[in-house]
C-alpha positions in Angstrom: -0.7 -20.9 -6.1 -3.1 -18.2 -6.0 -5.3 -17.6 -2.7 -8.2 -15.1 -2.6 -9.9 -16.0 0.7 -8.7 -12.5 1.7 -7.9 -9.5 -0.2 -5.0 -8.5 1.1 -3.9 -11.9 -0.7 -5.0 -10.9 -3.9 -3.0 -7.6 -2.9 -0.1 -9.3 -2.7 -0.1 -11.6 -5.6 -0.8 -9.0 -7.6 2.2 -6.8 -5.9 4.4 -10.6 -6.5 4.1 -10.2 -10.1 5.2 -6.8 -10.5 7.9 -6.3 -7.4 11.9 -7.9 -8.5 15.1 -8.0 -6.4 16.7 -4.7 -6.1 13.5 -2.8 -6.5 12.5 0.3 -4.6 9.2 0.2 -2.5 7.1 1.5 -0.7 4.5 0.2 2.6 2.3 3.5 2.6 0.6 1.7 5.9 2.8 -0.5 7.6 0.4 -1.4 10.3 1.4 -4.9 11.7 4.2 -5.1 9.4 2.9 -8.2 7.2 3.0 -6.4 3.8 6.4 -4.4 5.1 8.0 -8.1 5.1 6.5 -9.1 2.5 7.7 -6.8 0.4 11.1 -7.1 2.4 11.5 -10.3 1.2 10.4 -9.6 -2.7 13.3 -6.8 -3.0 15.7 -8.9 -1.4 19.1 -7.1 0.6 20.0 -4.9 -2.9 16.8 -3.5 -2.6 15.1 -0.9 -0.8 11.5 -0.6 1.9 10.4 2.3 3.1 7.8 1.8 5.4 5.5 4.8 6.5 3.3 4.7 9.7 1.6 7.6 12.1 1.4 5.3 15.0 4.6 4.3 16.9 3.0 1.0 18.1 2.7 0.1 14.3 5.9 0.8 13.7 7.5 -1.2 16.5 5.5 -4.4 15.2 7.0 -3.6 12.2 10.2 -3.8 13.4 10.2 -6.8 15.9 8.7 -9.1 12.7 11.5 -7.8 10.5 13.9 -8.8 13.3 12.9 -11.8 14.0 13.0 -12.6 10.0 16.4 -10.5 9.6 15.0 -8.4 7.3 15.4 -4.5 8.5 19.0 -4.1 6.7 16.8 -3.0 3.5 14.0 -1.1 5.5 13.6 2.3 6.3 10.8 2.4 8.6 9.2 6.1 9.1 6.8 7.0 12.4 5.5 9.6 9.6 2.1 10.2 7.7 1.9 9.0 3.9 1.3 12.4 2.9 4.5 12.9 3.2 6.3 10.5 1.2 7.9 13.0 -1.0 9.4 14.4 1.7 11.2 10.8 2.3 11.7 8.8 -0.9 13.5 10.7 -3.6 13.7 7.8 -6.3 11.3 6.2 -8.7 9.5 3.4 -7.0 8.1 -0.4 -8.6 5.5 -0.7 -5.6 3.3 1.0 -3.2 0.7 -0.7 -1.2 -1.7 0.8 1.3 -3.8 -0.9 3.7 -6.4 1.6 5.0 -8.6 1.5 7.9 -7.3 1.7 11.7 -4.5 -0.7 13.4 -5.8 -4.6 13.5 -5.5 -4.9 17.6 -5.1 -0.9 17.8 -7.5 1.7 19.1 -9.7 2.3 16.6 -10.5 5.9 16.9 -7.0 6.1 15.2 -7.4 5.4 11.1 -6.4 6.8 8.1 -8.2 9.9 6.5 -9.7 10.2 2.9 -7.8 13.7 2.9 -4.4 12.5 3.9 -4.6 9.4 1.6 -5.8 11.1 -1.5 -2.3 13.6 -0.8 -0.6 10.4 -0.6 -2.0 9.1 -3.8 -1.4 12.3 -5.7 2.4 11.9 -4.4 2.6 8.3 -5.2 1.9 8.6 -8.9 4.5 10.8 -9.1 6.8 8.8 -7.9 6.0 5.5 -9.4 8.3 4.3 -12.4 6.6 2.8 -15.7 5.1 -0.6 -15.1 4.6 0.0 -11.3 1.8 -0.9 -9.1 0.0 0.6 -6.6 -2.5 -1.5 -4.5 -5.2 -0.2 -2.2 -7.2 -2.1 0.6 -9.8 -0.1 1.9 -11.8 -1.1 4.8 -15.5 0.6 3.5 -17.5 -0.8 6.9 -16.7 2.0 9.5 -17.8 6.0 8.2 -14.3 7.1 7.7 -13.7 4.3 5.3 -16.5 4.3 3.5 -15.9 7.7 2.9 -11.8 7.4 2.1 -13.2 4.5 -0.6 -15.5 6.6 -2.1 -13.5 9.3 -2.6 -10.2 6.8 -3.8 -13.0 5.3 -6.4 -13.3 8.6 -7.2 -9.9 9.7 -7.5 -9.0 6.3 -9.9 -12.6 6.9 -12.4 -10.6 10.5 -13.0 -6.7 9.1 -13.7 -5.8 9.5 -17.1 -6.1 6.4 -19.1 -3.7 6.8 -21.2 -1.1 7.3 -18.7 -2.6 4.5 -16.2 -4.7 1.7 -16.0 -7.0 1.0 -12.6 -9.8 -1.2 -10.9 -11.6 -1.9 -8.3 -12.8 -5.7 -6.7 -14.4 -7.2 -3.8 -14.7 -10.6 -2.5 -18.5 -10.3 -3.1 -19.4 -13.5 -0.7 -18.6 -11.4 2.7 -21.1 -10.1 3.7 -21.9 -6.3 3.6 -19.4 -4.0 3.2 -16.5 -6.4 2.6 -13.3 -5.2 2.0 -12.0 -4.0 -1.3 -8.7 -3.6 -3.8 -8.5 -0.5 -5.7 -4.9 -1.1 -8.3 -3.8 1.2 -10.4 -0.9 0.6 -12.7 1.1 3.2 -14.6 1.5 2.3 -17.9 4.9 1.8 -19.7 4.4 4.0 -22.3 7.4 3.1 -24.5 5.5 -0.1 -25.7 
């Protein structure tokens, strides 16, 4: 059943339809590790997580809720920037998914940067296989993310649209500045 009372469930269902056992993905943001289990569980133990955070504490939530859900055999979890991914995944990937902003709980000071995420963007593209997904959820109510979202908007109005397809929504009933779900999809060009 589909659930849109937040959009990081939108995110996912969206992610759900695309993402198959044995796929290789990618958490851009692992954060508090919900959307590195989820997509733990979607690739099941032939696939393949990597999982990309700059803050140590993110990482180690990671870890303890794939533990306690016995679910790290297929994650490679990185206490590294998403600017790098290149640097880290090698093969064509079905999924990335990015959840901006700074660390639910987390000092807030610490969030991710329009700059660093566009990098990682540029990089994800190359590395996503026909038919893949990429999902954003960006956070435009503090300066930085207001800025990143512009600049992301931005960055998906200029993608080639014959090569990808993208949009942009918000749950329009939350008040101001709620947050938002950039997708863009590369299209399988050999239909």
């Amino acid at each position: 059943m589909l659930r849109i009372a937040r959009i990081t469930e939108l995110a996912h269902h969206l992610v759900g339809l695309v993402v198959e056992q044995g796929n290789v993905v990618i958490d851009a943001t692992a954060g508090n590790g919900y959307d590195t289990l989820f997509l733990a569980e979607k690739v099941g133990p032939s696939g393949r997580v990597y999982s990309f955070d700059i803050q140590e504490e993110a990482i180690d939530k990671t870890y303890k809720k794939l533990k306690q859900q016995n679910l790290g055999k297929q994650v490679i979890l990185l206490n590294e920037s998403h600017e790098h991914l290149r640097h880290f995944v090698r093969d064509q990937v079905n999924v990335i998914m990015y959840n901006l902003g700074y660390l639910p709980g987390g000092d807030q000071s610490v969030t991710t940067k329009h700059d660093t995420t566009l990098e990682s963007l540029k990089q994800a593209l190359q590395l996503l296989a026909p038919g893949g997904l990429i999902s954003i959820v960006m956070y435009p109510g503090h300066q930085e993310g207001a800025e990143e979202k512009k600049r992301i908007i931005s960055f998906c109005k200029k993608l080639d649209s014959a090569r990808y397809a993208s949009l942009n929504t918000c749950l329009l009933n939350r008040g101001q500045n709620p947050p938002e779900l950039a997708v863009i999809q590369k299209k399988d060009l050999l239909n």
